[in-house]
C-alpha positions in Angstrom: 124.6 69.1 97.2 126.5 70.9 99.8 128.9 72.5 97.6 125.8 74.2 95.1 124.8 76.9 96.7 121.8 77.3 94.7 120.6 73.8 95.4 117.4 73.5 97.9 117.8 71.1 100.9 114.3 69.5 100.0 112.8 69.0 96.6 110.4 71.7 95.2 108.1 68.9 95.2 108.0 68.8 98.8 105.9 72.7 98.2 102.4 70.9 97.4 102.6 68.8 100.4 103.3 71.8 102.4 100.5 73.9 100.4 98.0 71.0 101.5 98.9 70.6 104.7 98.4 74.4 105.5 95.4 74.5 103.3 94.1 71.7 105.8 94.7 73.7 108.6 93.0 76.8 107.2 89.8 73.8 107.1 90.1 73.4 110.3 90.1 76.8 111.7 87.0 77.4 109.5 85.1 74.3 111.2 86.1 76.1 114.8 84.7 79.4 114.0 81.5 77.9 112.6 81.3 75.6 116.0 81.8 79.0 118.0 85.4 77.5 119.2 87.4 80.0 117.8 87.2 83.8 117.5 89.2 85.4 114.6 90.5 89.1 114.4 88.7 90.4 111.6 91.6 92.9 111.0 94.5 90.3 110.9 92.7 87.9 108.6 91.5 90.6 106.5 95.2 91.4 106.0 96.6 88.1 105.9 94.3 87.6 102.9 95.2 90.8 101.1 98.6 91.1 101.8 100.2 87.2 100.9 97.7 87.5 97.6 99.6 90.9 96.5 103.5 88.9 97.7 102.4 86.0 95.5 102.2 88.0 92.4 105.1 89.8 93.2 106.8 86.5 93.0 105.1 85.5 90.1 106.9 88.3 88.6 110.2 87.7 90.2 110.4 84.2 88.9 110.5 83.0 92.4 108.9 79.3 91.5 106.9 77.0 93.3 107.9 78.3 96.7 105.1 81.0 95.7 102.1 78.9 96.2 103.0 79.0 99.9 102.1 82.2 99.9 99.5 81.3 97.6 97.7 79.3 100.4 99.1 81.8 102.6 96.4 84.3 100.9 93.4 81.7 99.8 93.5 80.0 103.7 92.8 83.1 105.7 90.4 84.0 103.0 88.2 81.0 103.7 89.0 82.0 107.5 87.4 85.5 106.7 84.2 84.5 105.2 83.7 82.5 107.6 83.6 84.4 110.4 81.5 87.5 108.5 78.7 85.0 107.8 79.1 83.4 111.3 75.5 84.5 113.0 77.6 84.9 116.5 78.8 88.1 117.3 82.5 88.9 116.3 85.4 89.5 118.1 85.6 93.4 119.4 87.6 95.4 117.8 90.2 97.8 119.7 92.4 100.8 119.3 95.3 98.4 118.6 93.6 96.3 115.9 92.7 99.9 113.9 96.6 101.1 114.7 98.4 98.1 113.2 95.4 98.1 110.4 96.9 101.3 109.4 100.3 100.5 109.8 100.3 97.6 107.3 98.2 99.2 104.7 101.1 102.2 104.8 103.3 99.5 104.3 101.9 97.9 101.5 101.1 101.1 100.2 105.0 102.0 100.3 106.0 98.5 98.7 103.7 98.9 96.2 104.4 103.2 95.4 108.2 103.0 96.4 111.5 102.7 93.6 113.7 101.5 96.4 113.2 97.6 96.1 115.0 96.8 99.6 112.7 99.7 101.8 109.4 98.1 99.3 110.4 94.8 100.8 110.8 96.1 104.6 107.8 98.0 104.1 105.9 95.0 103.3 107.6 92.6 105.7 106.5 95.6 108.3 103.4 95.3 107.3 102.6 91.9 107.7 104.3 92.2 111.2 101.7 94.9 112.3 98.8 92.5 110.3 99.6 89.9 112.9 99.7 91.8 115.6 96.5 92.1 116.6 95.7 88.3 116.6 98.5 88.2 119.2 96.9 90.7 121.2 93.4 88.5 121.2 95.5 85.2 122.1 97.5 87.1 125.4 93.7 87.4 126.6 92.2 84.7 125.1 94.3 81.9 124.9 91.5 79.4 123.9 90.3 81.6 120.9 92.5 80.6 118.2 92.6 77.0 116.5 96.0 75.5 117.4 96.0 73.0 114.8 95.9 75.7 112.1 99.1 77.4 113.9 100.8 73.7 113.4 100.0 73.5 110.0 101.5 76.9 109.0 104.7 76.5 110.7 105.0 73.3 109.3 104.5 74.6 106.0 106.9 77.6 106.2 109.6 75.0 107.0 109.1 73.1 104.2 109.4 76.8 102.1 112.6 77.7 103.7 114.0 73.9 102.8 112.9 74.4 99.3 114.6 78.0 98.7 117.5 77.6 96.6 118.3 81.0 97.4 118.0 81.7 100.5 117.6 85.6 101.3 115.1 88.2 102.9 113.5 88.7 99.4 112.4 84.8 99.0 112.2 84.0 102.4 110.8 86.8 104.5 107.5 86.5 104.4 107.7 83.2 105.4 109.7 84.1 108.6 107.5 86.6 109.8 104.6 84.4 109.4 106.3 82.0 111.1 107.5 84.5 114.1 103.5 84.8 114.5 102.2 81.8 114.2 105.0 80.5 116.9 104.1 83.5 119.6 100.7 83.0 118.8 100.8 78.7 119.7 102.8 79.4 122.2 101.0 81.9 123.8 98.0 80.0 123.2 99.5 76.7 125.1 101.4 78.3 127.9 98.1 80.7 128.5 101.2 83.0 129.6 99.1 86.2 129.5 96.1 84.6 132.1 99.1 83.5 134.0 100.2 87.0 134.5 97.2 88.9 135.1 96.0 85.7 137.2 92.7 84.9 135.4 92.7 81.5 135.7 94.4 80.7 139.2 92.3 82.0 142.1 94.8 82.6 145.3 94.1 81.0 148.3 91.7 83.4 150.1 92.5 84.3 154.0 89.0 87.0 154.3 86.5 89.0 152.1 89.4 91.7 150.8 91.0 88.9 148.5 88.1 87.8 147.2 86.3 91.2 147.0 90.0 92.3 145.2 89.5 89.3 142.8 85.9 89.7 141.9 85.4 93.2 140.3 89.2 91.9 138.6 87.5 88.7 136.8 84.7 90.8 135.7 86.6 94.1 134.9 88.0 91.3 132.2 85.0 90.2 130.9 83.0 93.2 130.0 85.8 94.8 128.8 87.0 92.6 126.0 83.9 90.3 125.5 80.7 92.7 125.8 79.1 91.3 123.1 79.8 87.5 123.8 78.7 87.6 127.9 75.2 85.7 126.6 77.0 83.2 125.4 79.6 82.7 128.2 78.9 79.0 129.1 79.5 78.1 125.7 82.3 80.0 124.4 84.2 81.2 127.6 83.8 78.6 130.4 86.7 79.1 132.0 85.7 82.6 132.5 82.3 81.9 133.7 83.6 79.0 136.2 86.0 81.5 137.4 83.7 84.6 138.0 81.0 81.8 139.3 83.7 80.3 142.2 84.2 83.6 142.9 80.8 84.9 143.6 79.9 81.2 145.4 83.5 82.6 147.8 82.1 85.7 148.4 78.9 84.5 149.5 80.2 81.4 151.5 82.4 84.2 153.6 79.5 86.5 154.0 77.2 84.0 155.1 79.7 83.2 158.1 79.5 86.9 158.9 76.3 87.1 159.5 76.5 84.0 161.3 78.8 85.4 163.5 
């Protein structure tokens, strides 16, 4: 085996149990967003379904194989993901200037893979492009960690292993897509474990409080957070963001613990 190049580490067999497995996780991730456990950036899904729909019949064309339902799935998953969140009667997740920047950076992409004569700067252009199309979603999970559906993140990485131990051929052209997918999915679990980006703007651990400036500091912080990037969702705080509301509520309940010895003093 090791002397064929051309021979794939894994069976192409071993493609439908990766197809199910990520089709699985796509399940899941729609049963979060109809429980209100998970948020989804319309932008990135919107892309991840058009984009892996227009790769697989590019591959379809190319005579890539079975490899190509990966991306398949990749396309048909997110879809479900989409609809679910447009009929979800909860208020979606709010847009910013970055989710509309990267929207337009992918569409120029797949705009130049699909217009340009120059197959390798058609297949950068796309690979691009689906870079930029997850790029919002890893925006969301820096400030909300808890937003996402780690499961689903699981199940694609899983899957893209699988498609990079089926290749035959290994290159950028048949396994690209799959890399930056994976690249995303892995910052995006990872992010959404560590909670790195609440660790750094120090959302979730309150400091030790030594008079009224820390806590007055910390206050306006916590809630400078929450209006900005959840106006629409503060209504439904206890349910969907508790760990924001327990944090602005310990806060306040500090604030008015220290005050209250003020005027006690």
């Amino acid at each position: 085996m090791s002397g064929d190049p051309r021979t794939a580490i894994l069976s192409p067999d071993f493609i439908y149990f990766g197809v199910a497995l990520s089709m699985v996780g796509y399940l899941i991730y729609v049963r979060d967003v109809r429980r209100g456990r998970a948020d989804p950036d319309l932008v990135s899904w919107g892309l991840w379904t058009a984009i892996p729909l227009l790769a697989f019949a590019t591959q379809l064309v190319d005579g890539v194989g079975v490899v190509a339902l990966t991306t398949f799935a990749a396309g048909v998953g997110p879809g479900l993901v989409l609809v679910a969140a447009v009929r979800s009667p909860r208020p979606p997740y709010r847009l910013h200037v970055i989710d509309y920047l990267c929207g337009a950076i992918a569409v120029v992409g797949v705009i130049i893979w699909i217009t340009t004569g120059d197959p390798t700067l058609g297949l950068w252009a796309f690979l691009v492009g689906q870079l930029a199309a997850g790029t919002p979603t890893l925006f969301k999970v820096w400030f909300e960690p808890d937003s996402e559906s780690k499961t689903t993140y699981v199940m694609d990485i899983v899957t893209s292993a699988l498609a990079f131990l089926c290749v035959a051929r290994f290159s950028v052209a048949t396994a690209g897509f799959a890399i930056v997918e994976t690249s995303v999915a892995v910052a995006a679990l990872t992010m959404s474990i560590t909670k790195i980006g609440h660790r750094v703007h120090g959302i979730l651990d309150t400091p030790a409080h030594s008079g009224h400036e820390d806590v007055l500091a910390e206050l306006p912080h916590a809630h400078r957070h929450l209006t900005h990037f959840h106006p629409v969702l503060r209504p439904h705080l206890p349910e969907h963001r508790p760990r924001y509301f327990e944090h602005l509520s310990r806060l306040r309940d500090e604030l008015a613990r220290l005050q209250a010895q003020d005027g006690q003093g």
